[in-house]
C-alpha positions in Angstrom: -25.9 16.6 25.3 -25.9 15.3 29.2 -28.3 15.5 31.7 -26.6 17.3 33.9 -27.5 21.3 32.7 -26.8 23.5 29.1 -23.0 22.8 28.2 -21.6 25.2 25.6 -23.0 21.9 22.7 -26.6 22.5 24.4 -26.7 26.0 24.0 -25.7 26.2 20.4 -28.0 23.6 19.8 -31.0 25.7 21.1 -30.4 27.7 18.5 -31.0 24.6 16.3 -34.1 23.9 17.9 -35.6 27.7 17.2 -34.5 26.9 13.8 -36.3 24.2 13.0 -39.3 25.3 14.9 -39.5 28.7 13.0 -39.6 26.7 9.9 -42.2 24.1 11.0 -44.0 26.9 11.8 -43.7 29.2 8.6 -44.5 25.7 6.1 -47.5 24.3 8.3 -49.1 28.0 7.8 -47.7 28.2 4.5 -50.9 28.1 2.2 -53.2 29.2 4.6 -51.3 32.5 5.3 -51.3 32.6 0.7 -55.1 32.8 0.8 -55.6 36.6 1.3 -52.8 36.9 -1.6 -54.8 34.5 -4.1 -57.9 36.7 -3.2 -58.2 37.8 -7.0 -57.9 34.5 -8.5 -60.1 32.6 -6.0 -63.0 35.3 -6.5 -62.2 34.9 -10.3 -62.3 30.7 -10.8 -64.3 29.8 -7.8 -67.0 32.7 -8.4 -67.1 33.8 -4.6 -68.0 37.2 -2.9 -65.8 38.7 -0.4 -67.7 37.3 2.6 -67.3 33.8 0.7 -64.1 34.5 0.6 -63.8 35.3 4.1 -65.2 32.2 5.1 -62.8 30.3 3.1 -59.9 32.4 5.1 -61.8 31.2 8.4 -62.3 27.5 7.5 -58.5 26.8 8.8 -59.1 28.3 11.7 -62.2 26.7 13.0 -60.8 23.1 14.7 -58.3 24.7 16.1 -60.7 26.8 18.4 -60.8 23.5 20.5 -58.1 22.1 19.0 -55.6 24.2 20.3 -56.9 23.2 24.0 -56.7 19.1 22.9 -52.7 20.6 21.6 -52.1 22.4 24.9 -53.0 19.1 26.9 -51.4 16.5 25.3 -47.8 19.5 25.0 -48.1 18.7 29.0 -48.0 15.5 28.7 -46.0 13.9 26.0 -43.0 15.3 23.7 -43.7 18.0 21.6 -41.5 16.1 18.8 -44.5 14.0 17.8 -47.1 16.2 19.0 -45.7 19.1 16.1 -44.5 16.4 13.7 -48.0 14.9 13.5 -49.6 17.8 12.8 -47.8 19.0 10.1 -47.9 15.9 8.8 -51.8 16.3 9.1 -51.4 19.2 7.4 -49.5 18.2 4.2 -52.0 15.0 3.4 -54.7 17.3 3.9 -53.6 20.0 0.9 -52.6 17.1 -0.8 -55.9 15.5 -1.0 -57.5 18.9 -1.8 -55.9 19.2 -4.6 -58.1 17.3 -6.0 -61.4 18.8 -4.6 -64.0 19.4 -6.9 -65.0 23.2 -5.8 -65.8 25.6 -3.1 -67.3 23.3 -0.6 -64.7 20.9 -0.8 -62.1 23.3 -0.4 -63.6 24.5 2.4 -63.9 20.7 3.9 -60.1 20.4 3.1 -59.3 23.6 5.2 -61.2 22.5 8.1 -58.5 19.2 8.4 -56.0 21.8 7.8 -56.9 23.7 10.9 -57.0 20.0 12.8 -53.5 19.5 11.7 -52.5 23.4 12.4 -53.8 23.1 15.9 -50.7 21.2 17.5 -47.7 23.3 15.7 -48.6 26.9 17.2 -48.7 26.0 20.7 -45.8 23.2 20.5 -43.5 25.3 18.4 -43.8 28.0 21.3 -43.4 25.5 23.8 -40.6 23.9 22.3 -38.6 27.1 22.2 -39.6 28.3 25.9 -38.2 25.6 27.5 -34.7 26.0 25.6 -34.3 30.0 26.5 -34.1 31.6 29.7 -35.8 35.0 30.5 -32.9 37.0 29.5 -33.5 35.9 26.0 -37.3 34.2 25.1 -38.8 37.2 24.1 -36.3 37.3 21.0 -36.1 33.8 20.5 -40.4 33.7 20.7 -40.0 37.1 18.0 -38.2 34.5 16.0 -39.6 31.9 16.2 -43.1 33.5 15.9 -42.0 35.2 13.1 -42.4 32.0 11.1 -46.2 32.8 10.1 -45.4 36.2 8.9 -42.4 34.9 6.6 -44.6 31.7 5.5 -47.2 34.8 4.5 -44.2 36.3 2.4 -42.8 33.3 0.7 -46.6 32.4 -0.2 -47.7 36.0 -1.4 -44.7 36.1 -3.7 -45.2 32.3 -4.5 -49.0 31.4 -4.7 -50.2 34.1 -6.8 -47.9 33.1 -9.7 -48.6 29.4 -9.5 -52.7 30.2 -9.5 -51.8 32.2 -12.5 -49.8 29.7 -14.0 -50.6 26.6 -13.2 -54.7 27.4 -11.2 -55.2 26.9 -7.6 -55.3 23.3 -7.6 -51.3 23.0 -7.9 -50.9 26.0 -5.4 -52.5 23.2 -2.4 -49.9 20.5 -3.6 -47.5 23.5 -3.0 -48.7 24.2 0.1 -49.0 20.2 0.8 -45.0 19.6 -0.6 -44.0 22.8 1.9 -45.8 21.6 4.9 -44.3 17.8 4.8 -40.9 19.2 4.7 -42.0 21.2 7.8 -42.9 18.0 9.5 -39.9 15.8 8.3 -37.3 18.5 9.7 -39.1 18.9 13.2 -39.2 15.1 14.0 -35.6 15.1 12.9 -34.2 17.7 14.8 -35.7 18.5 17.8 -34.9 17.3 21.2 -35.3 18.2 24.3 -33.7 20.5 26.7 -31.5 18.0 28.6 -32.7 19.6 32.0 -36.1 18.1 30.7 -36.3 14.7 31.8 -38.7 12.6 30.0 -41.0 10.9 32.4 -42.7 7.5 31.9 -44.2 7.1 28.9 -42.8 10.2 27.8 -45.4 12.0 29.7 -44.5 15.6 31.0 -42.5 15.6 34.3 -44.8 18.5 36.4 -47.8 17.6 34.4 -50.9 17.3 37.1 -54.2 15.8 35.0 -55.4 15.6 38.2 -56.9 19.1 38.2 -60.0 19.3 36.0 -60.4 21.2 33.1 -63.1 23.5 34.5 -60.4 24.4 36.9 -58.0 25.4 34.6 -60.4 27.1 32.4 -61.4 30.0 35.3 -57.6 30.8 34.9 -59.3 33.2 32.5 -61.1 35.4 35.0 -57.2 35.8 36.9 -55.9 39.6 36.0 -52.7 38.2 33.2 -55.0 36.5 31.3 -57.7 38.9 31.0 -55.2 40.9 29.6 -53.7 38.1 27.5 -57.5 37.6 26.3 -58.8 41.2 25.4 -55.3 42.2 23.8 -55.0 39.3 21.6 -58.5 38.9 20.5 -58.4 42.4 19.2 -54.4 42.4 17.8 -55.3 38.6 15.7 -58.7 40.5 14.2 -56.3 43.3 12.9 -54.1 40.6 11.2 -56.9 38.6 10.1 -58.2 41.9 8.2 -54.9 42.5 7.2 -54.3 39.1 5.4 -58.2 38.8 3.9 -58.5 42.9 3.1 -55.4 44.2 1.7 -55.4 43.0 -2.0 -58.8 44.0 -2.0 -58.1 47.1 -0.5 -55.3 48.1 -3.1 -57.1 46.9 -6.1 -60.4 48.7 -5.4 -60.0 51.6 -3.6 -56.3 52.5 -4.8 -56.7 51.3 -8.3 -53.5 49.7 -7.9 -53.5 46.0 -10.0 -53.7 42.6 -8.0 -50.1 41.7 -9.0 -48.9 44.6 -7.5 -51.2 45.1 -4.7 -50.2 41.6 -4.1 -46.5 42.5 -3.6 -47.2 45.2 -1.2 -49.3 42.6 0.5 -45.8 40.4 0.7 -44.2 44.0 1.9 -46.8 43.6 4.8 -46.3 40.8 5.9 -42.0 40.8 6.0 -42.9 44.1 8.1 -44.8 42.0 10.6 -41.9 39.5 10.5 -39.1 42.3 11.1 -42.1 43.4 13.7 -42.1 40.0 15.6 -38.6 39.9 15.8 -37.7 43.5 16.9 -41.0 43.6 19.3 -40.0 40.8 21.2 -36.4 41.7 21.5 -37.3 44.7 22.9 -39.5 43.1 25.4 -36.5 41.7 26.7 -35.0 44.8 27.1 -37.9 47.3 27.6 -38.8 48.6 31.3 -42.2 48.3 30.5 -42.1 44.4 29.9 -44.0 42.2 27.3 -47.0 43.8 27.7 -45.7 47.1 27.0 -45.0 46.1 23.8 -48.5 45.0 23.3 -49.8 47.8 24.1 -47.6 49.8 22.1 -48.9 47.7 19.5 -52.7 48.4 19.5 -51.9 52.3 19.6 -50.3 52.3 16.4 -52.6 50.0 14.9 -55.8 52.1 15.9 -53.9 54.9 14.1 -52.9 52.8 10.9 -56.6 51.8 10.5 -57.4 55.1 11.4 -55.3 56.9 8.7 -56.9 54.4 6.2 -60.5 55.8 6.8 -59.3 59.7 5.9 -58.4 60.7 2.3 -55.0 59.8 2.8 -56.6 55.9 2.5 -57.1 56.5 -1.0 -53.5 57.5 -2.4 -51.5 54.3 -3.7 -48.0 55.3 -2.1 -49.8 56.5 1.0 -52.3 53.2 1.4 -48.9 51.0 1.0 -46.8 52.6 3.4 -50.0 52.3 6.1 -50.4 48.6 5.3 -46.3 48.4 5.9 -46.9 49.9 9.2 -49.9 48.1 10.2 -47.6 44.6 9.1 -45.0 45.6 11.5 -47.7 46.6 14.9 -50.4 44.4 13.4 -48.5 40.9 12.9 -45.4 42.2 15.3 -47.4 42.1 18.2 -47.5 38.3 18.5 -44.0 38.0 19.3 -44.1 39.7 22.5 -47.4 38.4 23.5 -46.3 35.0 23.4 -43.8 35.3 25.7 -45.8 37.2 27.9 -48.5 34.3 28.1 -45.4 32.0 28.3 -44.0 33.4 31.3 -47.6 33.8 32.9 -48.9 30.0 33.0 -48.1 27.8 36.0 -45.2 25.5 36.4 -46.3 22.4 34.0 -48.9 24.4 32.5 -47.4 26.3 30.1 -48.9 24.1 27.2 -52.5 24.6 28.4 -52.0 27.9 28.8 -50.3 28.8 25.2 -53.2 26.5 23.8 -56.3 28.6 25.8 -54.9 31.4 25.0 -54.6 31.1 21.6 -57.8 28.9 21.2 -59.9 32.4 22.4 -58.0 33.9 19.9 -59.7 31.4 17.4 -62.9 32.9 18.4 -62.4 36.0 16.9 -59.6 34.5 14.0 -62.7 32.7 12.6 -65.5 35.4 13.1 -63.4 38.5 11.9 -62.8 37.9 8.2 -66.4 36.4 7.3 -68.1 39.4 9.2 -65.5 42.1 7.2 -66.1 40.7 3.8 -70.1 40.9 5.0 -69.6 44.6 6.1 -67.7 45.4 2.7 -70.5 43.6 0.8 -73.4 45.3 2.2 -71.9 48.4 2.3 -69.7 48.5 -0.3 -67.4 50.2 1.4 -63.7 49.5 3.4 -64.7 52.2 6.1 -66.7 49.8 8.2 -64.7 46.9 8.1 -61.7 49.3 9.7 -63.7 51.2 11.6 -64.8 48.1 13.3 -61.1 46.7 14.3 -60.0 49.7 15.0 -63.4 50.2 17.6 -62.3 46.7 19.2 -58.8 47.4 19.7 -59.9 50.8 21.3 -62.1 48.9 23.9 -59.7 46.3 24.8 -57.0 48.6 25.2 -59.0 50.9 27.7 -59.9 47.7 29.5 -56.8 46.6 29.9 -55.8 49.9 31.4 -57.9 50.3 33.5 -57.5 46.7 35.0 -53.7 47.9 35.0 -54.5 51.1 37.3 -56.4 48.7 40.0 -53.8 46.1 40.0 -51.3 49.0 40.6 -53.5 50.4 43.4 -53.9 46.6 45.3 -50.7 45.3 43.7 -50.4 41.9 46.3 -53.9 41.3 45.6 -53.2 38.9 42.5 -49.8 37.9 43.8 -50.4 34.0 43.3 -51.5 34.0 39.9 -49.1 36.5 38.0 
């Protein structure tokens, strides 16, 4: 690979690169995206109610709510190779040590290093494949690429389950641990830079500015894309956190379907949201109402799915299965659009900072949501709130957005400089 632009060698080996960054991606979330599938068990051996549970799901998610901004910083500044390989290295020692972990409250500790290590894959992975495809093609290649959670949720709903049943939930973090090392090993292998992408000194990033201060860069959240970028994905990641934390549940008590099974439709969920991230994005690509069409198409069928689930038709097994299906393919799906769409939004040099803001506001609600669901279905004992509620917050944000839409149509050289 030279210097001098893609040859036809460079632009096979992009697809290398979105390989091996789908992967990294789908084995550093690996156990984390299991724990809604192990729901059963962990309520079983650990003795936790659902909002314990919840909490547990949400523990992971907590460093990365700054982390993600450290990530997005140091993405600008130095080669993602390391960056992503470190973290998932993080990652694997992490699970590997919590194996170990006497009970709940170490487990929880365990998670929270987890998240630490987590915090530098999302943002890098999405950077590492941005630079390598042009418009024409990122919003697939981000589908793909971001399609790595969902299908690390598959492989560990089919997976984690049995091994907790087996073997007890101890052997399912060394799983999780063996799964994310590979993860790590294959990125610092195999990725490289774009060869357009020259490294600067001391491998710092070539239109990087540090100069402008972070309070700066943070009221690039009042500027019209990223309100939009804000509102849509804080309500879309709550629907996929209740998906992942309430589904088993769901199934098992309302349906009276068993946990093994309720488990697989759980894995049927989340290979919907893979085929979802992939086919979402593509059509982005294609679609005359751009990436944020498909967003929006997104939280509309969502708000119906959770809909649906409150009415009588929530409480047959075949019809409850198919609406988790279709909530998988809108309510993970939409990330792969989204991405791209807060990709192709940031400033020249700033596209790590602004993957890693974006998706550290998401945090906000990633680590609220499932704690505050498995409250609502304690106190209540009922599902109806906890989808009620998501279904409420994806309404608001998408009449927001609209709205916001409509004005910038009306005064559309207003916001020029920032789109």
């Amino acid at each position: 690979m030279s210097a001098g632009g893609f040859t036809f060698r460079t632009r096979r080996y992009r697809w290398v690169v979105l390989g091996v960054a789908t992967f990294t991606q789908a084995a550093s979330g690996f156990f984390v995206q299991g724990i809604g599938a192990m729901g059963v068990h962990l309520q079983r051996d650990l003795n936790l109610s659902t909002a314990q549970l919840g909490l547990l799901l949400s523990a992971a998610q907590l460093v990365p709510l700054v982390g993600f901004l450290v990530a997005g910083e140091l993405l600008d500044r130095y080669n993602e190779r390391w960056i992503v390989g470190t973290g998932a290295c993080v990652v694997a020692v992490s699970l590997g040590v919590g194996s170990m972990a006497p009970g709940y409250t170490s487990l929880l500790l365990v998670l929270l290093i987890v998240g630490a290590g987590y915090s530098t894959v999302q943002p890098g992975g999405s950077k590492s494949v941005a630079s390598w495809f042009d418009a024409s093609q990122r919003g697939l290649a981000m589908g793909i690429r971001q399609a790595g959670l969902p299908l690390g949720g598959v492989l560990a709903a089919a997976a984690l389950p049995f091994l907790a049943t087996a073997f007890g939930w101890r052997v399912t973090l060394m799983a999780g641990g063996l799964v994310a090392l590979l993860g790590a090993v294959a990125f610092m292998c195999l990725y490289r830079r774009p060869p357009t992408q020259s490294p600067a000194p001391h491998g710092a990033e070539p239109h990087a500015s540090p100069a402008s201060g972070l309070g700066a860069r943070l009221r690039t959240l009042r500027e019209p894309p990223m309100v939009k970028i804000v509102l849509s994905g804080m309500s879309l990641v709550s629907v996929h956190s209740g998906i992942g934390v309430l589904t088993v549940l769901y199934l098992h008590e309302t349906t009276s379907v068993e946990a093994g099974t309720a488990a697989l439709v759980l894995v049927a969920t989340q290979g919907a949201g893979v085929a979802g991230r992939v086919c979402l994005a593509a059509w982005s690509d294609r679609s005359r109402s751009g990436r944020y069409g498909s967003v929006v198409t997104c939280m509309v069928a969502v708000t119906m799915g959770m809909t649906a689930l409150t009415t009588p038709m929530g409480h047959s097994p075949a019809a409850a299965c198919l609406l988790f299906v279709w909530l998988g393919f809108f309510g993970i799906g939409w990330y792969g659009p989204w991405v791209a769409y807060v990709a192709e939004s940031a400033p020249p040099g700033k596209t790590g900072f602004a993957l890693g803001l974006a998706m550290a506001v998401n945090q906000i609600a990633v680590i609220l949501v499932p704690p505050v669901l498995g409250l609502l279905k304690d106190l209540t004992d009922s599902f109806v709130p906890a989808w009620s509620l998501l279904s409420m917050m994806t309404v608001v944000a998408l009449t927001v957005t609209a709205r916001g839409e409509r004005h910038h149509r009306r005064d559309p050289f207003r916001h020029r400089t920032t789109a």
